[in-house]
C-alpha positions as CSV (number, residue, x, y, z in Angstrom):
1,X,-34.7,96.4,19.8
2,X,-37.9,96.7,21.9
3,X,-36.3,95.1,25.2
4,X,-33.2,97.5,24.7
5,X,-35.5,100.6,24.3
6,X,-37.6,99.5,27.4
7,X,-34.5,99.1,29.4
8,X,-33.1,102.7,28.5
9,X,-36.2,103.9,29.6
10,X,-36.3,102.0,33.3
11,X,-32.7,103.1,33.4
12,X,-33.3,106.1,33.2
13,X,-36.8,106.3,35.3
14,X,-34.4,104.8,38.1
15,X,-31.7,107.3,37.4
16,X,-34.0,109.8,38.0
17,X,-35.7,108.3,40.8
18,X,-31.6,108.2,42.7
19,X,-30.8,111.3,41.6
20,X,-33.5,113.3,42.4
21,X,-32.7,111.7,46.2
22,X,-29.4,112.5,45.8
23,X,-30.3,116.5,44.9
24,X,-32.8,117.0,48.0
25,X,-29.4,115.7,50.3
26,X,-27.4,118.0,49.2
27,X,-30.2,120.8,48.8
28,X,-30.2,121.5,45.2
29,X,-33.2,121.9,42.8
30,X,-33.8,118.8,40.8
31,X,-33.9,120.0,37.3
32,X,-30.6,121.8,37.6
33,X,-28.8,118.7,39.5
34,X,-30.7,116.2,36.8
35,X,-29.3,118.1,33.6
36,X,-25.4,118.4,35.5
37,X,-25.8,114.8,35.9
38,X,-27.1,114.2,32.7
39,X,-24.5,116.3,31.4
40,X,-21.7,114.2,33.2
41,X,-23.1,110.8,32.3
42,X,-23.1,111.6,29.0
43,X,-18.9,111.8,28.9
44,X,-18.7,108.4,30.5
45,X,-17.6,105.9,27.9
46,X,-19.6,103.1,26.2
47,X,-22.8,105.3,27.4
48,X,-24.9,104.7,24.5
49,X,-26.1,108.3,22.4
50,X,-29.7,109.6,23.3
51,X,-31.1,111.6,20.9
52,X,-33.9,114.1,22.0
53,X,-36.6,113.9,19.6
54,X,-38.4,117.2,19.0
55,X,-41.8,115.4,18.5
56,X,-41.7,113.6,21.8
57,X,-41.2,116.5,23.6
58,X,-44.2,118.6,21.7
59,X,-46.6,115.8,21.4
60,X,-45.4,113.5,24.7
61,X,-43.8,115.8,27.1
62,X,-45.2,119.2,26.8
63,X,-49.6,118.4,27.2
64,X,-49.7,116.9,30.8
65,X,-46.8,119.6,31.7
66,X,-49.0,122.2,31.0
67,X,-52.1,120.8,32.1
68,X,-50.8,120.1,35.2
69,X,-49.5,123.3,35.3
70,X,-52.7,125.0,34.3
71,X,-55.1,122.2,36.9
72,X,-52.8,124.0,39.7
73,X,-53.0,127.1,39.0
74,X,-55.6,129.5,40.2
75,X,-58.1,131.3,38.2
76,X,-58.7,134.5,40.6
77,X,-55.1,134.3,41.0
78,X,-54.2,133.8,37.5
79,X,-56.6,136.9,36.8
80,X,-55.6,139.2,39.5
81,X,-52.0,138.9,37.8
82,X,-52.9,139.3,34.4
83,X,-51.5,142.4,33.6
84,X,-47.1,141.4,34.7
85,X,-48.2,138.2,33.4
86,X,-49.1,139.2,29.9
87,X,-46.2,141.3,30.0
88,X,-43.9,138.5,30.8
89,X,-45.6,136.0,27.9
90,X,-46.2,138.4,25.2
91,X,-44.2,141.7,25.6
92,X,-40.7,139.9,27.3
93,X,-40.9,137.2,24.9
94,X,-40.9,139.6,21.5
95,X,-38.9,142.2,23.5
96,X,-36.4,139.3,23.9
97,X,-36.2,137.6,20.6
98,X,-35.9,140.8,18.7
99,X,-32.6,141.6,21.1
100,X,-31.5,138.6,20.5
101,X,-32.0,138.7,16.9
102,X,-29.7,141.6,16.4
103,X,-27.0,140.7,18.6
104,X,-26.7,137.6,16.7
105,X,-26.3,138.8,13.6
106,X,-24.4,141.2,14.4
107,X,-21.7,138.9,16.4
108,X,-21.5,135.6,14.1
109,X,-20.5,135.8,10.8
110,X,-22.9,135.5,7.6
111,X,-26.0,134.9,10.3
112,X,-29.3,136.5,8.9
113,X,-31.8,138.4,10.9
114,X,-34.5,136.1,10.4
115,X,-32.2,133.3,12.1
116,X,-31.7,135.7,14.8
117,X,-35.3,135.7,15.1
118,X,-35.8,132.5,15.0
119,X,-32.8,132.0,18.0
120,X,-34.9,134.8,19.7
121,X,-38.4,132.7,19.9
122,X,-36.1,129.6,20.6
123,X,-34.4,130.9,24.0
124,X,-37.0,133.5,25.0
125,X,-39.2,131.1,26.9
126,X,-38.2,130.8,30.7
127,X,-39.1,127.2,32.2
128,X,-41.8,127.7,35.0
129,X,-40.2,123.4,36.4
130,X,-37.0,124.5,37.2
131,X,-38.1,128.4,38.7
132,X,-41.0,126.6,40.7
133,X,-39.0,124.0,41.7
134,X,-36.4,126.0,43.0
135,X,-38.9,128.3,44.8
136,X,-40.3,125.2,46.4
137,X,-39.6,125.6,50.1
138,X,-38.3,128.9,50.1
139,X,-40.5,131.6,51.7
140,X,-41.3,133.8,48.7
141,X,-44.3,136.1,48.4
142,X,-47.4,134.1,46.6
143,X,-47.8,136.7,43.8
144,X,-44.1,135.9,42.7
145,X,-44.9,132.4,42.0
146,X,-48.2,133.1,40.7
147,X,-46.4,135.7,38.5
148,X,-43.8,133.2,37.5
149,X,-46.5,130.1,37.1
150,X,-48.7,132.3,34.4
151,X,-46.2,133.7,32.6
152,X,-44.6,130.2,32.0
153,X,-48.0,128.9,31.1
154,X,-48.6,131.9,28.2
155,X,-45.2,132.1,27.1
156,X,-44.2,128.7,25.7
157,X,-47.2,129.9,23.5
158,X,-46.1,133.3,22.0
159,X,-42.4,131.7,21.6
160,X,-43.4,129.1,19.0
161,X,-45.5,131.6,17.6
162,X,-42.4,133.7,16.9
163,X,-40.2,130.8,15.9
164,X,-42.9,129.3,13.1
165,X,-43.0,132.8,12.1
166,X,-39.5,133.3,11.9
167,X,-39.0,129.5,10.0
168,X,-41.7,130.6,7.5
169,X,-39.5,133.8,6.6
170,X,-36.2,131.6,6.0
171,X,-38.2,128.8,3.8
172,X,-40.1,132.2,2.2
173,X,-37.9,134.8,2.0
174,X,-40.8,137.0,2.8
175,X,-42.3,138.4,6.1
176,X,-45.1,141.2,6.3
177,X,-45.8,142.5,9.7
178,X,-49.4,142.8,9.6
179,X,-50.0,139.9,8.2
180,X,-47.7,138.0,11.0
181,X,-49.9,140.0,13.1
182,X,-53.1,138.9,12.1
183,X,-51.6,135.3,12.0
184,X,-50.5,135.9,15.8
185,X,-53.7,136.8,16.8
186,X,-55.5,134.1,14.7
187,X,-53.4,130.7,16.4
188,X,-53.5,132.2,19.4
189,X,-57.1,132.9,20.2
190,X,-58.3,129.7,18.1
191,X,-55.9,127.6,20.3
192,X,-57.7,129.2,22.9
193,X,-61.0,128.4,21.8
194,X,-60.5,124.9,21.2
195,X,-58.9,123.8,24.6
196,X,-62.7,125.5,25.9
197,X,-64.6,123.6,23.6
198,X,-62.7,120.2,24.5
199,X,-62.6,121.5,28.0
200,X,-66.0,121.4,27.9
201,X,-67.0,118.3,26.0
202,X,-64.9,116.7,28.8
203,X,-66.8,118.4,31.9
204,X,-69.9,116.9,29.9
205,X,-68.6,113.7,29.8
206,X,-67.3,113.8,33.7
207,X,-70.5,115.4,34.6
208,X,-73.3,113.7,33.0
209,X,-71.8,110.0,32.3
210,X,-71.3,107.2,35.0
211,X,-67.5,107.1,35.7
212,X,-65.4,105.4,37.9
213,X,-62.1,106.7,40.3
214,X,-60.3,104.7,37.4
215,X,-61.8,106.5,34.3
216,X,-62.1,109.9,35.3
217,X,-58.0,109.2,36.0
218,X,-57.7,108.3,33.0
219,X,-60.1,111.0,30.9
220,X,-57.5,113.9,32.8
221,X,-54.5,111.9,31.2
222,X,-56.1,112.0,27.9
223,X,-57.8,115.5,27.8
224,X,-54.5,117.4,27.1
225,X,-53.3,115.4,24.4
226,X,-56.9,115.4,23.0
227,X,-56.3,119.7,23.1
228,X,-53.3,119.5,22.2
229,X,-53.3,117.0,18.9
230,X,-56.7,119.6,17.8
231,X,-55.3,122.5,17.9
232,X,-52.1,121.5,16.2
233,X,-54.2,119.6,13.5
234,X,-55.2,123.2,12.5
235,X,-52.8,124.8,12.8
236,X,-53.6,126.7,16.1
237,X,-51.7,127.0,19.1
238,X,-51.7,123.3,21.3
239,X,-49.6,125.8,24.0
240,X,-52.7,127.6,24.6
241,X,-55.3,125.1,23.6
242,X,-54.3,122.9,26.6
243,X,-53.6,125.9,29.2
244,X,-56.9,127.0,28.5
245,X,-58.7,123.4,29.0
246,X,-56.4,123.0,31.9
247,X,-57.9,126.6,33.6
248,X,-61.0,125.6,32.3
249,X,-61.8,122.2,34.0
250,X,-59.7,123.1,37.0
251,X,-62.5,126.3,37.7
252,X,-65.4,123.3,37.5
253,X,-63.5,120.3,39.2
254,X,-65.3,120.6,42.2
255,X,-68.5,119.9,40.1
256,X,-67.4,116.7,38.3
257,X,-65.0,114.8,40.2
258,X,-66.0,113.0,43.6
259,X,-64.0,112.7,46.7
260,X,-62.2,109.5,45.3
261,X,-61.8,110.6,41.9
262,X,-59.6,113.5,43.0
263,X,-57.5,111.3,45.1
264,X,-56.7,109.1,43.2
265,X,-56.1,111.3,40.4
266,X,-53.9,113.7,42.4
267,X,-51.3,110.9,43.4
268,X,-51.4,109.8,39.9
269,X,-50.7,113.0,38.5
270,X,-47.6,113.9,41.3
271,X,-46.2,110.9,39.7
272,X,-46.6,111.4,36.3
273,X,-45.4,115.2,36.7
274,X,-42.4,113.7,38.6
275,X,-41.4,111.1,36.4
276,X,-42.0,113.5,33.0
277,X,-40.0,116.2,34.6
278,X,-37.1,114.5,35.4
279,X,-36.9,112.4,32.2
280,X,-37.0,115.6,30.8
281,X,-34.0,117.1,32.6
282,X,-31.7,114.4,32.4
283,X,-32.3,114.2,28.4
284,X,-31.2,117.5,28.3
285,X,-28.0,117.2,29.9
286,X,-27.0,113.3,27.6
287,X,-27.7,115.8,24.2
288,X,-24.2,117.7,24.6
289,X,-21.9,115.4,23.0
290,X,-24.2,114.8,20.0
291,X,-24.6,118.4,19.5
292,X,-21.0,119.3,19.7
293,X,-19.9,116.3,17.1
294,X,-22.6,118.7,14.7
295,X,-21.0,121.8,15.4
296,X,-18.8,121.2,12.0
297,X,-18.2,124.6,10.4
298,X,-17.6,126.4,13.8
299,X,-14.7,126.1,17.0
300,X,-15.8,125.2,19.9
301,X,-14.8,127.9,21.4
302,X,-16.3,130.3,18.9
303,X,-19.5,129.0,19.5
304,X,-19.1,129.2,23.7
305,X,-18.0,132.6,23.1
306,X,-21.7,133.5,21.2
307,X,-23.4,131.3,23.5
308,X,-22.0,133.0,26.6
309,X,-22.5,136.5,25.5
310,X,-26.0,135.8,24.3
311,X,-26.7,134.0,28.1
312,X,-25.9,137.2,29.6
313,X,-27.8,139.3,27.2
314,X,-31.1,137.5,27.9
315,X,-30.9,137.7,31.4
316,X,-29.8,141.5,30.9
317,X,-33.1,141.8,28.8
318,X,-35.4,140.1,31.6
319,X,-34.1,142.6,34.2
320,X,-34.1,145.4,31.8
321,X,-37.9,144.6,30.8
322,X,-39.1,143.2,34.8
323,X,-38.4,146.7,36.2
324,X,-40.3,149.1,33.9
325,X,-42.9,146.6,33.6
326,X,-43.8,146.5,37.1
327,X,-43.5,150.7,37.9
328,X,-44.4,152.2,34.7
329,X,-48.1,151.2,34.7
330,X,-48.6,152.4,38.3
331,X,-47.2,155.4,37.1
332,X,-49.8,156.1,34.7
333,X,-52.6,154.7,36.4
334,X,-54.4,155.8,39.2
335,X,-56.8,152.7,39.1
336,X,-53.5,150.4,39.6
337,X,-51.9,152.8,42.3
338,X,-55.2,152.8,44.5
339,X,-56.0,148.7,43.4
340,X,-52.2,147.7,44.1
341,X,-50.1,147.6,47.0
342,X,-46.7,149.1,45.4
343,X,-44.3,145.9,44.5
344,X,-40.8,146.0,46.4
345,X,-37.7,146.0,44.2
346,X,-36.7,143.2,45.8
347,X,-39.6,141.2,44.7
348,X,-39.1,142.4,41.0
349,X,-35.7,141.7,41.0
350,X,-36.8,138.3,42.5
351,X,-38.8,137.5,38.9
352,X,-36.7,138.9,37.0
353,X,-33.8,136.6,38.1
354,X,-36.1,133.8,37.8
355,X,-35.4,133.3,34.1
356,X,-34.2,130.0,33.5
357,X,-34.8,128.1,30.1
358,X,-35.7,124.7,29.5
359,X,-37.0,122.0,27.9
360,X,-39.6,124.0,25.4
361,X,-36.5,125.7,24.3
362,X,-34.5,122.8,23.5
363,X,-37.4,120.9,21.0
364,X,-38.2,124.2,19.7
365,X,-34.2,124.1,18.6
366,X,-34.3,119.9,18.1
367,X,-37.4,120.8,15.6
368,X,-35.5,122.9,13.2
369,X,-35.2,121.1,9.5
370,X,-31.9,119.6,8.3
371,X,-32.9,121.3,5.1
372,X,-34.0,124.0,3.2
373,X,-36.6,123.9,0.2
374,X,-33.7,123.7,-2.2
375,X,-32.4,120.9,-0.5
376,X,-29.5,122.5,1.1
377,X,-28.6,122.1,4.6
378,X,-30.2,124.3,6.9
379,X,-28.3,127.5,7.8
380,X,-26.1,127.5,11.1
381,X,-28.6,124.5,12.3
382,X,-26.0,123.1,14.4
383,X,-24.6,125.9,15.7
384,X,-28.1,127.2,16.5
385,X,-28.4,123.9,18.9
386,X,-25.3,124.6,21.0
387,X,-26.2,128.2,21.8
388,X,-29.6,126.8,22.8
389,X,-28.0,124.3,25.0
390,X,-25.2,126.4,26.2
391,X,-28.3,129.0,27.1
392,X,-30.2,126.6,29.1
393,X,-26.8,125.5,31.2
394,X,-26.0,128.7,31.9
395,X,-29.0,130.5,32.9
396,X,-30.5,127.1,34.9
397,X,-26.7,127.0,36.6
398,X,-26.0,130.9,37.1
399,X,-29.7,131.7,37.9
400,X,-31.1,128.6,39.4
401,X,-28.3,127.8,42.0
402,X,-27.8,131.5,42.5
403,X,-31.7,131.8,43.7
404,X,-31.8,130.8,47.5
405,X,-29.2,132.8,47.9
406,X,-30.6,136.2,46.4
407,X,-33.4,135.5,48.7
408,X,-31.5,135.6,51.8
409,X,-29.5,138.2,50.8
410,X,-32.1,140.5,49.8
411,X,-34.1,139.4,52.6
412,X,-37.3,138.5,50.9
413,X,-39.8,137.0,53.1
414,X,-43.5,136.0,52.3
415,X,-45.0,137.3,55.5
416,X,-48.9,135.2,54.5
417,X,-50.4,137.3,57.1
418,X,-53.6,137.8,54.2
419,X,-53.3,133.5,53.7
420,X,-53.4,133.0,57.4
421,X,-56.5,135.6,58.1
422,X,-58.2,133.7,54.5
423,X,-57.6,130.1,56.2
424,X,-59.2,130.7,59.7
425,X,-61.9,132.6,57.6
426,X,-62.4,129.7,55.7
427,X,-62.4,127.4,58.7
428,X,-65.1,129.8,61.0
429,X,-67.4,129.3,58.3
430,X,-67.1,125.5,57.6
431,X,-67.5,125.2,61.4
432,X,-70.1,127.5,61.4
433,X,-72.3,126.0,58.8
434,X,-71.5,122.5,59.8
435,X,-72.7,123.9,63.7
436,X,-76.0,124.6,62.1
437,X,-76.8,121.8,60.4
438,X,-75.9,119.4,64.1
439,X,-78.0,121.6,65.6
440,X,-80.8,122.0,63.1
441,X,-81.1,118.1,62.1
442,X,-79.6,116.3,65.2
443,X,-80.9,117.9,67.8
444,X,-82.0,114.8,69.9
445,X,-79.0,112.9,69.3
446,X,-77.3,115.9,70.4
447,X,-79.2,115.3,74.2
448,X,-79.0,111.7,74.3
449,X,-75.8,110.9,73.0
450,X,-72.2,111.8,74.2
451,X,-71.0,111.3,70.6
452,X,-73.0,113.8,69.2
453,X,-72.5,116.0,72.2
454,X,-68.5,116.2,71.5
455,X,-68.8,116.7,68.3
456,X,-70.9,119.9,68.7
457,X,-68.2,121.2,71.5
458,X,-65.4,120.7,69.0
459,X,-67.5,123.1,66.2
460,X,-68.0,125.3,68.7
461,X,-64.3,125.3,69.6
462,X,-63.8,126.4,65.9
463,X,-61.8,122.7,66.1
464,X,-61.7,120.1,63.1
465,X,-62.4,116.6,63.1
466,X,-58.7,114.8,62.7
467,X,-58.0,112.0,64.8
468,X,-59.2,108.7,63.8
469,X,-58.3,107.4,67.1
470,X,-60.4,109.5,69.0
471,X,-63.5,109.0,66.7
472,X,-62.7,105.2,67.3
473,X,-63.2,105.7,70.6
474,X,-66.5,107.6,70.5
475,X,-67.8,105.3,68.2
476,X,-66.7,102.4,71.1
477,X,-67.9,103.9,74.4
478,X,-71.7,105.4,72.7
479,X,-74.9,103.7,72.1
480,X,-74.2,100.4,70.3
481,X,-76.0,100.4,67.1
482,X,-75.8,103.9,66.4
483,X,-72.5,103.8,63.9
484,X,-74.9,103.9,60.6
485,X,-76.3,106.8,61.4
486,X,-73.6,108.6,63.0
487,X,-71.4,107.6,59.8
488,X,-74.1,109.4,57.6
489,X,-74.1,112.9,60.3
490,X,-70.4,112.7,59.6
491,X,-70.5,112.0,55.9
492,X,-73.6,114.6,55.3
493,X,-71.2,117.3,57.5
494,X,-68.4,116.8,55.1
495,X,-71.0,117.7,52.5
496,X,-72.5,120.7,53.9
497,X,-68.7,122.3,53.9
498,X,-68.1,121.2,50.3
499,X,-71.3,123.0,49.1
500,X,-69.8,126.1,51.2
501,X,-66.9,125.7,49.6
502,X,-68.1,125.8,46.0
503,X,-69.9,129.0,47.6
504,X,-66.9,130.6,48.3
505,X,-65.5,129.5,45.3
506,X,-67.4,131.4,43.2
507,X,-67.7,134.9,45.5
508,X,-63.8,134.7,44.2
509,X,-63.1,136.4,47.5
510,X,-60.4,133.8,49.2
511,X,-57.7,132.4,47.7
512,X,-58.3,129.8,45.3
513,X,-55.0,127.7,46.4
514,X,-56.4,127.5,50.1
515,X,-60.0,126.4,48.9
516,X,-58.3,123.4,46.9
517,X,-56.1,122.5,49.9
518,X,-59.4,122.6,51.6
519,X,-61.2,120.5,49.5
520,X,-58.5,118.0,49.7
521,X,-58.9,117.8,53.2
522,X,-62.1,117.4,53.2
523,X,-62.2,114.3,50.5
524,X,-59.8,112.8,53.0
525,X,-61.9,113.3,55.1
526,X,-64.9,111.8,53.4
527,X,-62.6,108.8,52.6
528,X,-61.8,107.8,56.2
529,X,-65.4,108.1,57.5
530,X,-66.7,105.8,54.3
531,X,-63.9,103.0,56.3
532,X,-65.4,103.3,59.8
């Protein structure tokens, strides 16, 4: 049993490995061509039936996603986009599920409003992978992605907030606003609370404790499923227990990791993302046969019929919510209208077409009982996990494929005039700083030795150190003997940028996106002078 488990699994690592090959050739986003594939694979016979287990996704899939998620994602940015974010997670989500909740019961037969509800918190969440993923490349404007990023972060959150809500009142037969309310409130700022406490124990740990490349590797794998398994333990939110961990130790990494810790980590972590992602996807796409041999009580082509209609409603519903959302509060406010450039309707309609579901939605469907307290089989259960499906294919189809081409047609461009002034900013100072400390501590090497000498010209140029050859070659035609020391200028000039850095991180005046790609430079940087 164990050998045919672990070969499923490699199968479908390499599957995903070839296809995800096969979708950059022909220029299609990898989640959407992974869950047509998976989709198609699943028809072929003698493949063997995969069943999606809700749990695995909660407890497995979803921690690193969001962590990794949350690491990349920046805090001034994250901040400066609170308001259409919070708008997206909380007010879309509720504004969505209670739309949803009356069309459904008033299209199927003998379908209850709280099952409406709890199909609303099911499909209300838009997955951040496959918008992200298809954005990847394309010339957008950075607060669309940022816009998109945070609200996927919050929303997964306020969705399974409404579903458990919605689940209590079928098992209950009760609901009470306020107290929902209250409860609301309660998970969600607890789960808060507790990814910042275990956020923090961990920044102790990677702070104050003697750690390798190796283990703090391995402490970022297990921090999210150490937020995560909390939270839910008491009932909070793991959703926002882990986001908040994630934003939490990605503000301080530049105070707990070292230049080979965040190497390493960082190709571990594109892998892991990569490989979760895409396992992910394809198991989507192998569930549609299992879920259609359920259907039972209902045609298939009843239950397209409500799954189709209710598609088109929810991406009715974004747009209809996006567009208010992003004019109405400059209307009122004066503090907004001087603060904000006014958005383009271009760029609105951009997020509000980037509304494609995923795998969040799915396991919240996957996780509904089989039964009810009396023991009888759980209301329209099955037909509940085709319209999930059938939403997911459509609006990741429709939507997702649809994308690029809304951007050309609409002409949206991300003109990164304010990201290019930002970069050479960032780069005047770092030479600036790093000119200063040559000429303050190595003034005589400076004189005596062309090394030196060269290296000063380049500052002065505003010029980077990038070439490994060429340092090879100053380290070859200067004063034999002189490497140690020279090694230690460059090392100590590396330095005197990364303390600059963390200077400019915390004036939250640039970009915190561009001051993370800088860093990385820089610990490449570090890296190749610790081999000369």
């Amino acid at each position: 049993m164990l050998h045919e488990n672990l070969l499923l699994i490699l199968t479908l690592l390499f599957a995903v490995s070839m296809l995800s090959m096969l979708s950059t050739k022909l220029k299609i986003s990898y989640p959407i061509f992974l869950v047509l594939m998976g989709l198609l694979i699943s028809f072929i016979p003698g493949i063997p039936s995969i069943s999606l287990e809700p749990d695995m996704v909660f407890l497995v899939f979803l921690p690193p996603l969001l962590y990794s998620a949350a690491w990349n994602t920046s805090w001034k940015d994250f901040w400066e986009s609170r308001r259409p974010i919070s708008l997206l997670s909380f007010g879309l989500v509720i504004f969505t599920s209670t739309a949803v909740a009356f069309l459904a019961h008033a299209i199927i037969p003998d379908f209850s409003l709280a099952l409406g509800f709890l199909l609303g918190g099911i499909i209300s969440p838009p997955d951040a992978v496959a918008a992200t993923s298809v954005l990847q490349g394309l010339k957008v404007p950075k607060r669309v992605v940022t816009i998109l990023e945070g609200e996927s972060l919050i929303n997964d959150a306020s969705s399974l907030i409404v579903f458990r809500f919605a689940l209590a009142t079928i098992f209950t037969g009760q609901f009470s606003f306020w107290k929902a309310g209250t409860e609301f409130f309660l998970v969600a700022g607890m789960g808060i609370l507790v990814g910042v406490l275990v956020g923090y124990l961990v920044y102790l740990a990677h702070r104050h404790l003697p750690t390798t490349p190796s283990i703090d590797t391995v402490i970022t794998l297990i921090s999210p499923y150490l937020m995560y398994i909390i939270a839910e333990h008491f009932h909070y939110s793991g959703v926002l227990a882990v986001v908040s961990g994630g934003l939490f130790l990605s503000f301080r990494s530049h105070e707990i990791f070292p230049y080979n810790s965040r190497i390493q980590a960082y190709a571990f972590w594109e892998t892991i993302i990569f490989l979760l992602n895409g396992l992910v996807f394809i198991l989507i796409g192998l569930q549609l046969p299992k879920i259609i041999e359920g259907l039972g009580e209902n045609s298939v082509a009843e239950a397209i019929s409500y799954a189709v209609i209710i598609s088109l409603v929810t991406i009715v519903i974004r747009v209809i919510w996006v567009f208010p959302g992003a004019y109405i509060p400059r209307i009122l406010s004066k503090r907004i209208r001087t603060k904000e450039r006014r958005p383009s309707w271009k760029t609105v309609f951009l997020v509000a077409w980037s509304g494609m579901r995923g795998v969040v939605s799915l396991a919240s469907a996957l996780a509904i009982p089989l039964t009810v307290t009396t023991g009888e089989a759980f209301p329209h259960r099955n037909l509940l996990l085709f319209i999930t499906f059938v939403v997911i294919l459509f609006t990741l189809v429709l939507q997702g494929l649809s994308l690029p081409w809304v951007i050309r047609v609409l002409k949206i461009e991300d003109p990164g005039e304010n990201e290019e002034e930002q970069e050479l900013a960032i780069k005047l100072r770092l030479a600036e700083v790093s000119l200063d400390h040559l000429q303050t501590n190595y003034a005589d090497e400076i004189n005596t030795i062309d090394a030196y000498n060269r290296l000063r010209e380049k500052y002065v140029r505003m010029i980077e150190i990038s070439n490994k050859k060429l340092l090879k070659e100053e380290i070859e035609t200067s004063t034999p003997g002189f490497l140690p020391r020279y090694r230690q200028m460059l090392i100590e000039l590396v330095n005197v940028r990364r303390n600059e850095l963390q200077k400019l991180h915390k004036e939250k005046i640039y970009s915190g996106e561009l001051i993370r790609n800088k860093e990385r430079e820089l610990d490449l940087e570090e890296a190749r002078f610790n081999e000369l």
